[in-house]
C-alpha positions as CSV (number, residue, x, y, z in Angstrom):
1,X,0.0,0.0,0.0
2,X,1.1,3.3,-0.9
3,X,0.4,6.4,0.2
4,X,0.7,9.7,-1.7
5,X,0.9,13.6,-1.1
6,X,-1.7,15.7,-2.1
7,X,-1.7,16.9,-5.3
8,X,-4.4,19.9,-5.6
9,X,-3.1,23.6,-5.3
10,X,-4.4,24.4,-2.2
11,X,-4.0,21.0,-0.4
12,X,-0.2,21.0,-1.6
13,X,0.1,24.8,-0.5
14,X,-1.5,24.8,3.2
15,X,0.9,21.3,3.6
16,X,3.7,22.9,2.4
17,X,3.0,25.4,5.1
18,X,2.2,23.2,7.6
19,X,5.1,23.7,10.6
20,X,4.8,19.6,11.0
21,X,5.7,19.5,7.7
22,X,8.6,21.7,7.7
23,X,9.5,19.7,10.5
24,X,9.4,16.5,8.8
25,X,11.9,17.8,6.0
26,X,14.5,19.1,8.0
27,X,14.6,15.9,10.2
28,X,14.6,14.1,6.6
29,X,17.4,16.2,5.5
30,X,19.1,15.2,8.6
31,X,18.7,11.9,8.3
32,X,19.9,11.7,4.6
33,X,23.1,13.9,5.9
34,X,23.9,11.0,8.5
35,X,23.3,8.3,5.5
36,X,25.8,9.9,3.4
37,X,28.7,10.5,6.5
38,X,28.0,6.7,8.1
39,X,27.9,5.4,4.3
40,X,31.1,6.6,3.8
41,X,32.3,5.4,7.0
42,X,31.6,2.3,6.1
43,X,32.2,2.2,2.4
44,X,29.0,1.1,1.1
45,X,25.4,2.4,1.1
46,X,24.0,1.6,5.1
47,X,20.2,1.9,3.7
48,X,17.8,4.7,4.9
49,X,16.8,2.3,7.5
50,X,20.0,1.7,9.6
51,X,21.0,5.4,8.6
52,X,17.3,6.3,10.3
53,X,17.9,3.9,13.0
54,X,21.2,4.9,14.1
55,X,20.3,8.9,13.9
56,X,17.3,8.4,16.1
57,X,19.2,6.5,18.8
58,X,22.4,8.8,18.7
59,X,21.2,12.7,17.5
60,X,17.3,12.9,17.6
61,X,16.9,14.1,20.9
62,X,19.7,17.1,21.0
63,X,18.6,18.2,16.8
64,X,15.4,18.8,18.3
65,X,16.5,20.4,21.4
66,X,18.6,22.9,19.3
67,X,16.0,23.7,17.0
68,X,13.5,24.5,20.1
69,X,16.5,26.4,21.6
70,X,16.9,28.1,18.5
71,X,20.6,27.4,18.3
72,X,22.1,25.8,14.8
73,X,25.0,23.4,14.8
């Protein structure tokens, strides 16, 4: 099963506003930043899952903390 984004103007519009949203990317764009250092690391591709995995356990809690702080690494 697969589930997809909205596609009308509005719809896409108010979720691209949508501060959950935002959110969402910049942890996403977090994640894929940790793929590609722990990827090289290793010297292969880890997968999104590990890469998702091992960020959540090891950087989650104190990415979130900075961006309620307002601080930027």
């Amino acid at each position: 099963m697969t589930h997809s984004l909205p596609t009308s103007g509005t719809e896409n519009g108010i979720l691209h506003r949508s501060s959950l949203y935002r959110e969402f990317l910049a942890e996403k764009e977090e994640i894929l930043k940790h793929k590609w250092i722990e990827s090289e690391k290793a010297g292969h591709d880890i997968g999104f899952e590990a890469a998702l995995v091992d960020w959540i356990t090891k950087h989650r809690s104190s990415w979130r903390r900075s961006r309620t702080s307002g601080n930027t690494f």
